[in-house]
C-alpha positions as CSV (number, residue, x, y, z in Angstrom):
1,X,27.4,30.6,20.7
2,X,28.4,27.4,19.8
3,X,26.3,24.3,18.6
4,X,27.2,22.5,21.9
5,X,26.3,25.1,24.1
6,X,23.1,25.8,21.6
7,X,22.3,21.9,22.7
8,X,22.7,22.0,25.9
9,X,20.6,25.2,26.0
10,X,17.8,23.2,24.4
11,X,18.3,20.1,26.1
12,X,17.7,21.6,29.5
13,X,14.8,23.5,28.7
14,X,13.3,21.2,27.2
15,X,13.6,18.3,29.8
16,X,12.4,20.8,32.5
17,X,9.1,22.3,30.8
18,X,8.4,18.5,30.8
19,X,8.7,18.7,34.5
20,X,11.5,15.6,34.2
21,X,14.3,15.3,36.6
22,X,17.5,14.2,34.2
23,X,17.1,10.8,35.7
24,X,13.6,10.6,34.6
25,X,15.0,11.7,31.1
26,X,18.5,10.0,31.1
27,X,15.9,6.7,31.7
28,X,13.7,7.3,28.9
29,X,16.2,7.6,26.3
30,X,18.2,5.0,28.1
31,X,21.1,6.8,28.6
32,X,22.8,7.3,32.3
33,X,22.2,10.4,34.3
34,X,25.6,11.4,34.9
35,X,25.9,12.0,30.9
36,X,22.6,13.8,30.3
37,X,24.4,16.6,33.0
38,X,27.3,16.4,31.1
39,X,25.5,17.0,27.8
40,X,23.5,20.0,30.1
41,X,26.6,21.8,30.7
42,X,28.1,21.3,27.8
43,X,31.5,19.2,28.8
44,X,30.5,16.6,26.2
45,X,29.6,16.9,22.5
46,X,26.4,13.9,21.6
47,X,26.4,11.4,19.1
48,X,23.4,12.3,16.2
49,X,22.1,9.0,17.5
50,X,22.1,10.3,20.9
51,X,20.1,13.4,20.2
52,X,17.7,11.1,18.1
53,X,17.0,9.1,21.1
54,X,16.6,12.2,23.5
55,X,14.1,13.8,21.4
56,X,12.5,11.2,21.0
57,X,12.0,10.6,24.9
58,X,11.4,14.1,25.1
59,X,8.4,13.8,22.5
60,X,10.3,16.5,19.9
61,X,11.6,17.1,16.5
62,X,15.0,16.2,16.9
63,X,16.0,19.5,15.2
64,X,14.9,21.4,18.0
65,X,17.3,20.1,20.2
66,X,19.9,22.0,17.9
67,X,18.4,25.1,16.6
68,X,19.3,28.2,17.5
């Protein structure tokens, strides 16, 4: 599997045992919606800074985001 697919992976289930919609999330990190589904199905690969801010509004170790 590949790290971007690994991400999205994490992303998603992340934001949903939050209960957060991706416009709740794509808020919060202060990014738009329509990229945080992108980043879900893997069409685009995130900046580090990116994955910083979406753990951070996700209250997570940004690591997790990527581990496998």
């Amino acid at each position: 599997m590949e790290i971007r697919e690994i991400f999205a992976r994490n992303l998603r289930r992340a934001r949903q045992a939050q209960g957060l919609s991706q416009e709740d999330l794509a808020h919060k990190a202060e990014i738009d919606r329509t990229y945080v589904s992108s980043l879900e199905r893997g069409i685009y690969s995130p900046t580090i800074e990116v994955v910083e801010r979406l753990a951070i509004a996700l209250g997570i170790e940004t690591a997790d985001l990527i581990r496998r």
